[in-house]
C-alpha positions as CSV (number, residue, x, y, z in Angstrom):
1,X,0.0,0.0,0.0
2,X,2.9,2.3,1.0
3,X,4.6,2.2,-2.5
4,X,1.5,2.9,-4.6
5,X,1.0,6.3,-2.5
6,X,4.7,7.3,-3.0
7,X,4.0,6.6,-7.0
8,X,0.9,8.7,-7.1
9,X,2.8,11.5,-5.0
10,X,5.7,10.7,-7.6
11,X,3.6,10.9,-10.9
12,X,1.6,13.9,-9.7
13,X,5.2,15.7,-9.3
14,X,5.8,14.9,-12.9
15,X,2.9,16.0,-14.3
16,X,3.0,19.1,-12.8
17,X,5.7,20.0,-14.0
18,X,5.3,19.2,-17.4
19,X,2.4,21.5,-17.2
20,X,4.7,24.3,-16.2
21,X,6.5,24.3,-18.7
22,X,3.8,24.1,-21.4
23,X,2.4,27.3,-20.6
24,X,1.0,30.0,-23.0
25,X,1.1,34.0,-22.5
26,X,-1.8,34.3,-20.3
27,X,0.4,31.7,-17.9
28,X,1.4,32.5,-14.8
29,X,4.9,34.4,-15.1
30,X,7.8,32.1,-15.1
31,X,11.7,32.6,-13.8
32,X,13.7,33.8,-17.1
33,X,16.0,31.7,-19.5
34,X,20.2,32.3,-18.1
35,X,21.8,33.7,-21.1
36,X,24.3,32.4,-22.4
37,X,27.0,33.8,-24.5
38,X,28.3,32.1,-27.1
39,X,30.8,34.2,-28.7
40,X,32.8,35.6,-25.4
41,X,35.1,38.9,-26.0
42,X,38.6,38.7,-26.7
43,X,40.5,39.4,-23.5
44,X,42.1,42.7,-23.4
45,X,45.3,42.9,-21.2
46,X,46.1,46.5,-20.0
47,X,49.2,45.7,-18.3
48,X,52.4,45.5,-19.6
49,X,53.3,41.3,-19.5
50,X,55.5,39.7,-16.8
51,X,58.9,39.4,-18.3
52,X,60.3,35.9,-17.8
53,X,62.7,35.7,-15.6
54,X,64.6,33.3,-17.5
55,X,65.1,35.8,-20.3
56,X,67.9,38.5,-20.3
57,X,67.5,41.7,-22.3
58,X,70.6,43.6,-22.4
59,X,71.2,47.0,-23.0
60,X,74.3,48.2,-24.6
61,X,75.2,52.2,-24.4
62,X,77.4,53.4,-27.1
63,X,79.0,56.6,-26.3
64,X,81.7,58.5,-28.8
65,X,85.0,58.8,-27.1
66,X,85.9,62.2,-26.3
67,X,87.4,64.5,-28.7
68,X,91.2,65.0,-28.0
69,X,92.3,68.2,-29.6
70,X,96.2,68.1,-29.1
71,X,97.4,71.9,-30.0
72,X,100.6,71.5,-32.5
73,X,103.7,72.7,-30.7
74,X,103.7,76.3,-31.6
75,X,106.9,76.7,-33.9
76,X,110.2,78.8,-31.8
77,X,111.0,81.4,-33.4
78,X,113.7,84.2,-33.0
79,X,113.2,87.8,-33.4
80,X,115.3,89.1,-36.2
81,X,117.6,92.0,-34.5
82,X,117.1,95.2,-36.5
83,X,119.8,96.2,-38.5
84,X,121.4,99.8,-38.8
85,X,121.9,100.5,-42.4
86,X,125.7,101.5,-42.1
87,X,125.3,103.7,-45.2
88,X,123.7,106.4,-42.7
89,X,126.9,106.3,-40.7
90,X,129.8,106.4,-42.8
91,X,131.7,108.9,-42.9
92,X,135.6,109.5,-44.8
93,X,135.5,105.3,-46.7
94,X,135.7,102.8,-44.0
95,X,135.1,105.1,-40.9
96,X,131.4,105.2,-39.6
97,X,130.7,106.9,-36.5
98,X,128.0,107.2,-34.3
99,X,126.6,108.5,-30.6
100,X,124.3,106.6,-28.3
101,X,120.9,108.2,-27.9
102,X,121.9,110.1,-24.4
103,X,124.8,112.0,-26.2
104,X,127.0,110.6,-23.7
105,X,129.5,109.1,-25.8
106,X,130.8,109.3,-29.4
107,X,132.1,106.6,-31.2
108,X,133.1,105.0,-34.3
109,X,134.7,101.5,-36.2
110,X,137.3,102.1,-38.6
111,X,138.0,99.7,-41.6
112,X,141.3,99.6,-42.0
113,X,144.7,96.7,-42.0
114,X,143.1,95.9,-39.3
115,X,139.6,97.1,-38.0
116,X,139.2,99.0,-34.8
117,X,136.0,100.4,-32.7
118,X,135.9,102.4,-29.9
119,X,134.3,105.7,-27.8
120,X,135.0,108.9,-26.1
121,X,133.1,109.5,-23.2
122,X,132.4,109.9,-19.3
123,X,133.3,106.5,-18.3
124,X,132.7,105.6,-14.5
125,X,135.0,107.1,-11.5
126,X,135.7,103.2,-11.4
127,X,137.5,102.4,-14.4
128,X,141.2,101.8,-14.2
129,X,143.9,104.7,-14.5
130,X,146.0,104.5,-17.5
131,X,149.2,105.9,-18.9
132,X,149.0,110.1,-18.8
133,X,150.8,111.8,-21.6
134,X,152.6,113.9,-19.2
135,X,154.8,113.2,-16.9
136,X,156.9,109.7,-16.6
137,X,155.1,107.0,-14.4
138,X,152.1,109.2,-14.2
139,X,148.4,107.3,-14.8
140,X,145.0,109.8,-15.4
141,X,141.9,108.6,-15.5
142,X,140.8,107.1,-19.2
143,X,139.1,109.3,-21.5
144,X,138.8,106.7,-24.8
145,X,138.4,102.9,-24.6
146,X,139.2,100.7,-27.5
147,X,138.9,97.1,-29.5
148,X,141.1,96.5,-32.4
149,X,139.9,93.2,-34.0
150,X,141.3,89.9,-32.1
151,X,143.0,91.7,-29.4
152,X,141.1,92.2,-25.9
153,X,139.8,96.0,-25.3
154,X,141.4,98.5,-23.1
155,X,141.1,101.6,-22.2
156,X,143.5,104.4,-22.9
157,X,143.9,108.3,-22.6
158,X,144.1,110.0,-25.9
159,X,145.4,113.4,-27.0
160,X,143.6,112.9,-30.2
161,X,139.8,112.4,-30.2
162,X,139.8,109.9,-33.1
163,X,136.4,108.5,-32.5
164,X,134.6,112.2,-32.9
165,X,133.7,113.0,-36.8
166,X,134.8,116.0,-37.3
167,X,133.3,116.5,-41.2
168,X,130.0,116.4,-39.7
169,X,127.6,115.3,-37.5
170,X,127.3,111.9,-35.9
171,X,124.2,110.5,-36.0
172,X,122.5,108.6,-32.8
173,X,122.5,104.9,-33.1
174,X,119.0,104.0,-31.9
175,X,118.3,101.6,-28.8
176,X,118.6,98.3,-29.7
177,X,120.0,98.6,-33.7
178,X,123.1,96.7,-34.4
179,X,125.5,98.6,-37.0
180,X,127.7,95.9,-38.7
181,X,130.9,96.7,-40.5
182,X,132.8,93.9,-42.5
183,X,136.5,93.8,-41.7
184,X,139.8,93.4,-44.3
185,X,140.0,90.1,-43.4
186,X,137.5,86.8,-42.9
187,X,137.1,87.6,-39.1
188,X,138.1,90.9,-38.9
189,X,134.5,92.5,-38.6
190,X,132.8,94.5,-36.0
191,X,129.9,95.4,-34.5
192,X,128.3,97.6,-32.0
193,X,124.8,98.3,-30.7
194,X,123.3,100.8,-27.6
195,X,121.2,99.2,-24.9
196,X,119.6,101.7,-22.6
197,X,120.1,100.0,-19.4
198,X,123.7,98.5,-20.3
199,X,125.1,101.9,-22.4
200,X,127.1,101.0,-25.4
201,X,128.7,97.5,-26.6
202,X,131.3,96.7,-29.7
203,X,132.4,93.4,-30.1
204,X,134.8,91.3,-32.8
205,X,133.8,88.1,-34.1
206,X,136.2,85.7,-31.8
207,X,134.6,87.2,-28.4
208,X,136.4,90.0,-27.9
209,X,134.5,93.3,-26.7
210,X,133.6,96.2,-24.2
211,X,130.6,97.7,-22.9
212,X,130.3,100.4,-21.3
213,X,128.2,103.4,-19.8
214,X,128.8,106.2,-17.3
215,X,128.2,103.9,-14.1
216,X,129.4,100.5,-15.2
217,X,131.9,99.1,-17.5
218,X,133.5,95.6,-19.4
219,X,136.5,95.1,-21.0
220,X,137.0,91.5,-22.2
């Protein structure tokens, strides 16, 4: 008896729910359909992906060496020394004479057998006494000092200004200029310049020489 009540209670469960689900428009409302999507959308990915960790990427920085710039050695050179034109100078053939700029001294360079240069002046309180024209034995201060060519300068008291031109006027040899006279023989030449600070310098070609002003003095 039991199992033909719990089929009646199962076939009346059936049946009502085929009913349900047979339902026209004027039925009872029923639960919607789940929709499903068939065609899903493509996934999007915002963020940038995970590297693998397994994978390297390496990064090489090229950066141009730097630019040497070596300056070239700048070239030595020496200042030509001016030269006096010798032509201004000359005086009788082969005697050119000259004073320094201060007017302190006169001098001149012969050219002769053999060549000689030298000055009058006011040559320091210091330069040694020399031979007087007077008396035996007696020395007076210098009043000329001379270089003949090879021979070492010295300085002498002369009766006979021989370095003063006497057919005219000397001319100043300027500061610096060298006046350069040939000599008779292959190193008989001379020259002589005026330095401001040192006075006046002559000089042969084998080292021989003076210079001199009115505080200081060299006779080599």
């Amino acid at each position: 008896m039991n199992r033909v009540r719990a089929f009646v209670v199962l076939a009346s469960a059936l049946f009502a729910l085929a009913t349900a689900g047979c339902g026209g428009d004027n039925d009872a409302a029923t639960a919607p359909l789940a929709t499903v999507d068939t065609n899903p959308p493509s996934v999007v990915r915002t963020s940038a992906p995970t590297p693998n960790p397994m994978t390297t990427t390496s990064t090489t920085t090229t950066s141009a060496p730097p630019s040497t710039t070596s300056a070239s050695p700048s070239s030595t050179t020496t200042a030509a020394v001016p030269t006096a034109d010798s032509a201004r100078y000359e005086g009788d053939a082969g005697f050119y004479y000259f004073t320094t700029p201060s007017g302190k001294f006169e001098c001149a360079i012969f050219v002769t057998e053999s060549s000689v240069a030298g000055c009058h002046g006011d040559f320091p309180s210091t330069a040694p006494k020399v031979e007087g024209s007077g008396a035996p034995n007696s020395t007076v201060a210098p009043n000329t000092i001379e270089l003949t060519a090879g021979s070492k300068a010295r300085f002498l008291n002369s009766g006979d200004p021989r370095f003063h031109r006497f057919d005219g006027s000397a001319l100043a040899l300027p500061y610096g200029e060298v006046l350069t006279i040939p000599g008779s023989g292959s190193s008989n030449g001379l020259m002589c310049h005026v330095e401001e600070k040192t006075g006046v310098t002559c000089a042969d070609q084998v080292g021989h020489g003076f210079t001199v002003s009115d505080g200081a003095f060299e006779a080599r």
